[in-house]
N, C-alpha and C positions, 0 to 999 in steps of 0.2 A: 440544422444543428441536432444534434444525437437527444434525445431524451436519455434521462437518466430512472431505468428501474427502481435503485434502491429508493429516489426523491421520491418519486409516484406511491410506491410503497408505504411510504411515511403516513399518510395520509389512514393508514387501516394501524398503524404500530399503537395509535394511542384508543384504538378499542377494549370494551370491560374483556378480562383475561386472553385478549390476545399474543400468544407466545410467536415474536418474532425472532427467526431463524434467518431473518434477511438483510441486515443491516452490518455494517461495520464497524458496530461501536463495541470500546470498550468496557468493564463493567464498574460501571459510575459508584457501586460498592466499597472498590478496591482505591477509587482516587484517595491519597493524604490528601485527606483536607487538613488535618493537623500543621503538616508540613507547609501548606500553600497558605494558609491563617498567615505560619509565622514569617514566611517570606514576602506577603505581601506585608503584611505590617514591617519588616527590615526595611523593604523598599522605600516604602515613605519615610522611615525614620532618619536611615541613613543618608540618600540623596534626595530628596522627595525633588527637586527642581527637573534632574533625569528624568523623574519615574511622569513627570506631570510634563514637562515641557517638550515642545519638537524635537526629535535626533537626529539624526544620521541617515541616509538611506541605505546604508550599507549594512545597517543595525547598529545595536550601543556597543562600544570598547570593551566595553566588561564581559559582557557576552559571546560576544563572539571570541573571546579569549578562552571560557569558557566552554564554548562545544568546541574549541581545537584540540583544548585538552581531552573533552570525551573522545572525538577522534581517538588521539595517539593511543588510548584505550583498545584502539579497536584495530588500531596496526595502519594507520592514515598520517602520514605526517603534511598537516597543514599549517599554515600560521591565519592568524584572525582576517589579515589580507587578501587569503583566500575564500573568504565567505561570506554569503548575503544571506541576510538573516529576512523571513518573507513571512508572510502570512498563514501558514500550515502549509504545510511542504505541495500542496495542490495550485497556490499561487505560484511555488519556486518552478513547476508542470507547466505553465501555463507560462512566464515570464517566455523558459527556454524554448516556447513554439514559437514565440513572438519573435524574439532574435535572431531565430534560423531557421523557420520555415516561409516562402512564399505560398501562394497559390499554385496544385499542381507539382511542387516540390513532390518528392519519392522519400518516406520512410519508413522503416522497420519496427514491427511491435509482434507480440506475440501471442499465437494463435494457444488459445483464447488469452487477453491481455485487461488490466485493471478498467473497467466502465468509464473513471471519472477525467483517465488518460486519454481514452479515446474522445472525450469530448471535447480537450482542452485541446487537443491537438487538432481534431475536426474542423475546428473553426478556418483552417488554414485550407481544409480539402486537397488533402494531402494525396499523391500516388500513394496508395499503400501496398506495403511488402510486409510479406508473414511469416513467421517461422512457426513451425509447431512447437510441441511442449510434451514432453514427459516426464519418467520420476527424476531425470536428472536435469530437468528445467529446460528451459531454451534450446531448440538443434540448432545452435552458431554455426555444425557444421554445412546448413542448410542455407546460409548467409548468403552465397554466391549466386544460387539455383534461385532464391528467393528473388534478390533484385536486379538477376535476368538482364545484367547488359549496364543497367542505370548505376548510377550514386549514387547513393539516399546521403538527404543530411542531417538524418538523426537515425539513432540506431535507441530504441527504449525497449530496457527489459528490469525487471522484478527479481533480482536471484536471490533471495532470500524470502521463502514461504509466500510464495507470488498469490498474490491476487488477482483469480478466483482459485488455482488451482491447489494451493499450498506447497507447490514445487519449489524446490531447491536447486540453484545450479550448480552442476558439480566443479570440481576445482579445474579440473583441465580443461572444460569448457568456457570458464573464464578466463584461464591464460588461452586462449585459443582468441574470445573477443577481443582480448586486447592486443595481440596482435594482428588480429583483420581490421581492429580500427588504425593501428598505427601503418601497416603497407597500407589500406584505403584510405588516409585521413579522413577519416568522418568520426563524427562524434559520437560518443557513447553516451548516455544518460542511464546511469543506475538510481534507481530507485529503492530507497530501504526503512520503508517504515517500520519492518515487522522483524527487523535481525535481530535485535535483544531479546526477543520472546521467543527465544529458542527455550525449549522444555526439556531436550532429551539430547544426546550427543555432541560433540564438540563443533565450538562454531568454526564455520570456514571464511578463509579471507576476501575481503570485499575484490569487486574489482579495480577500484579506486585505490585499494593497499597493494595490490599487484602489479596497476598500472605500473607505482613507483619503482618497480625491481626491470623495468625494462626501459633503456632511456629513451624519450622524447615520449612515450607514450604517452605522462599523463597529461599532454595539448589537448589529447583525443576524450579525454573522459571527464565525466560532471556525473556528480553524486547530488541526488535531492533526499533528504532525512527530516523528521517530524521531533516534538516532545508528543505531538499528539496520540501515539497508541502506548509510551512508555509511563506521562505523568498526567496529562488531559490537554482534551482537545479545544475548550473552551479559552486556554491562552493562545491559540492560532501560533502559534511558534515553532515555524521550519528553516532549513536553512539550504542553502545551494553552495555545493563547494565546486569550483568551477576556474577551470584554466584563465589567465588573465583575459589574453584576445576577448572569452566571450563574457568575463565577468563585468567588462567596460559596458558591454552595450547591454547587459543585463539591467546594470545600479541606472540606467538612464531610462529606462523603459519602465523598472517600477518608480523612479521619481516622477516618471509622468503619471505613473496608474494612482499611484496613494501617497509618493513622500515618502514613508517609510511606515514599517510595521510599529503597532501599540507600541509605545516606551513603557507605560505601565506596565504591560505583556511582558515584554524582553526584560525590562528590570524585575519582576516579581519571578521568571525565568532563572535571569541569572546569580538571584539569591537561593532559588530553592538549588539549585544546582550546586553553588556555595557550602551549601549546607550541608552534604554527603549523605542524605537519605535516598539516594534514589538508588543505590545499589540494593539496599536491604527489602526497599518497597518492589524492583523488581523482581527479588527471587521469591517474595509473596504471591506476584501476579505469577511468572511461570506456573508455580506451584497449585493454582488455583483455574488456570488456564490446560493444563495437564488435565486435572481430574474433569474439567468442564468436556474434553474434546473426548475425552476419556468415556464419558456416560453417555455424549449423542452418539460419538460412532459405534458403542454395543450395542446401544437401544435400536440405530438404523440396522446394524448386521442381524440383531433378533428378528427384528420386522419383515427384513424385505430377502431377510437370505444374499442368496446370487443373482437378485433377479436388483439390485443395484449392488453396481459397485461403485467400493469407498476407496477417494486417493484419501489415507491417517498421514497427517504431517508431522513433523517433528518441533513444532513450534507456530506460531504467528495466531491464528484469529479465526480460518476455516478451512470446514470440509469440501470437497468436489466430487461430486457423485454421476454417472453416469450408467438409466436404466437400460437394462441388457432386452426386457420385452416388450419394446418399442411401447416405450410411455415417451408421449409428449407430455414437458414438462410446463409448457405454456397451458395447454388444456388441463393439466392438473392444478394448476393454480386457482383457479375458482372456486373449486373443491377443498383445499385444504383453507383458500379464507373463509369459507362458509362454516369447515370445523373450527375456527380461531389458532390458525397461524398460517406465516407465511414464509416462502423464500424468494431466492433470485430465479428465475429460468438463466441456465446458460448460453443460451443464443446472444444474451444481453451484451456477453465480454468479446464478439467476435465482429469485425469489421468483411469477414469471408469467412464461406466453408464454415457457416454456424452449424452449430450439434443440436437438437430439438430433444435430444435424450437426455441434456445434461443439467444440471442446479448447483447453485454455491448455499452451503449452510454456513452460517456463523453458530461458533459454539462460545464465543467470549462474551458476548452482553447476559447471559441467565445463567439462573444458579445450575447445579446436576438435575433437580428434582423437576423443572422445569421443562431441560432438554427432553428430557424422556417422556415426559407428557407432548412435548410439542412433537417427537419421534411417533407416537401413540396416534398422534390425530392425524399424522403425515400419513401413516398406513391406512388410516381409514378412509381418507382423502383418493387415497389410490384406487383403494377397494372400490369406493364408488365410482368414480371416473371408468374403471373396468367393467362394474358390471353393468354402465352403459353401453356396453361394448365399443366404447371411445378408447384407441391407443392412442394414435397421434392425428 
């Protein structure tokens, strides 16, 4: 089983001023707590038998009514029927290995692809097939070369400010998936934790809304989505929208893992969502997510020049950087926790063909004044690492 970096990491994050650049989280600042006060007190108020007794495994009624409507939001026409509401969208990762991967199965993820995918899906020890990544996300047109003869039976990609690299798929690369999934029937799993935190430009349509404009396609395609990087992550509330075939054998496999998600969860969920604040609290966080990504990529472009380069995203949660003079970024990590911070090494997101020059920054957990100190102790981190005359 894959170890997970950012876990291991945790372990230095609760250091005296340690400024971490490594994690995934959102900035605990920005949560309404106001708003979730008053939703969880709704919850009790209103149904308290819901909020406290066994549900559904398929998630609560009200709920799942609930995120179809944020759906249709977003250009998805689902009904609640289509949805299993899970545990943070990492267990709805984890269900859909379980459903459709054997041992030795063949599938596709992308070079470099999210750390905590790669381990939910590991478990399975999978054939894997890679696609690389640029600024316009995933080479889908790399699909074929990639799995070389085989089928894979799953196809998992991020187009929306992918983690780690903060790439976006572009649009015609997404009509492009979902036609290789519907000629290959094989299944697509879009992954979209981080599309609402778009900061800059207009959003682009899921693949799961495009599926629909071509028929039969959407048999081929499942979408996994969070509250967790929009409202917090501490209600564990994700959901899997998901073709019937596999949504059967989905709601049976988490009835066996846990029954179903908090009802508490899902009903304190589907009050704050009731409520209509979550549009207003999002364009706070954009807004504060902009200036955040805004002050580490300066502070890194002052530091390090051309000698890293920055993918700037247009939205989600981090940077991807990769040094041009041969820094290893594994061997730089000692060095920058000895200064008090830390990151990801990039090697961490790659199952082949790892990059030893590369690292994920997170700019959403710390305020600007922060970043730029933690950008400060990153260059001197460097600085010394060099003039041991250690690259890589």
């Amino acid at each position: 089983m894959r170890r997970s970096d950012v876990r291991d990491l945790l372990r230095h994050a609760g250091l005296p001023d340690m400024i971490s650049l490594a994690g995934g989280l959102p900035a605990a600042e920005l949560f309404d707590v106001e708003g979730l006060r008053a939703a969880t007190l709704a919850a009790l108020d209103d149904a308290p038998a819901s909020a406290l007794q066994y549900g559904m495994t398929e998630g609560q009624p009200a709920l799942r009514e609930a995120i179809a409507a944020l759906l249709a939001g977003r250009g998805i026409a689902a009904g609640a029927e289509d949805l299993v509401v899970t545990a943070g969208s990492q267990q709805g990762l984890d269900l859909v290995a379980r459903a459709l991967l054997d041992d030795g199965d063949a599938m596709v993820v992308e070079r470099p692809s999210y750390l905590a995918a790669l381990q939910a899906f590991g478990l399975a020890s999978p054939r894997w097939c890679t696609i690389g990544v640029d600024a316009d996300g995933g080479r889908v047109e790399d699909l074929d070369a990639a799995c070389a003869g085989v089928r894979p039976k799953l196809v998992y990609v991020v187009p929306d400010f992918a983690n780690p690299t903060g790439a976006c798929m572009s649009v015609a690369r997404r009509r492009a998936l979902v036609r290789w999934a519907l000629r290959h029937q094989v299944t697509v799993l879009e992954d979209d934790p981080y599309g609402a935190l778009r900061t800059r430009g207009e959003p682009l349509p899921s693949i799961a809304a495009l599926a629909g404009e071509v028929p039969g396609a959407s048999r081929w395609i499942a979408q996994a989505s969070t509250l967790s990087k929009t409202v917090a992550p501490g209600l564990r509330t994700g959901w899997l929208l998901l073709p019937p075939w596999l949504r059967d054998a989905v709601v049976r496999l988490k009835q066996a893992a846990d029954l179903h998600t908090s009802s508490f969860a899902q009903e304190v969920a589907r009050h704050y969502l009731a409520s209509g604040r979550l549009p207003e609290r999002l364009a706070l966080v954009r807004a504060e997510y902009a200036r955040r990504r805004d002050a580490l990529a300066d502070a890194l472009h002052a530091g390090f020049g051309d000698r890293l380069a920055l993918q700037v995203p247009d939205g989600g949660m981090f940077l991807w950087g990769r040094f041009t003079d041969g820094t290893d970024t594994r061997a730089l990590l000692p060095h920058a926790l000895e200064r008090g911070t830390m990151f990801v090494p990039g090697d961490a997101f790659f199952v082949d063909a790892a990059d030893p020059a590369s690292l994920r920054l997170n700019f959403s957990a710390a305020p600007p004044e922060r970043l730029r100190e933690g950008a400060r102790r990153l260059r001197a981190a460097h600085a010394a690492l060099h003039a041991r005359g250690v690259a890589a």
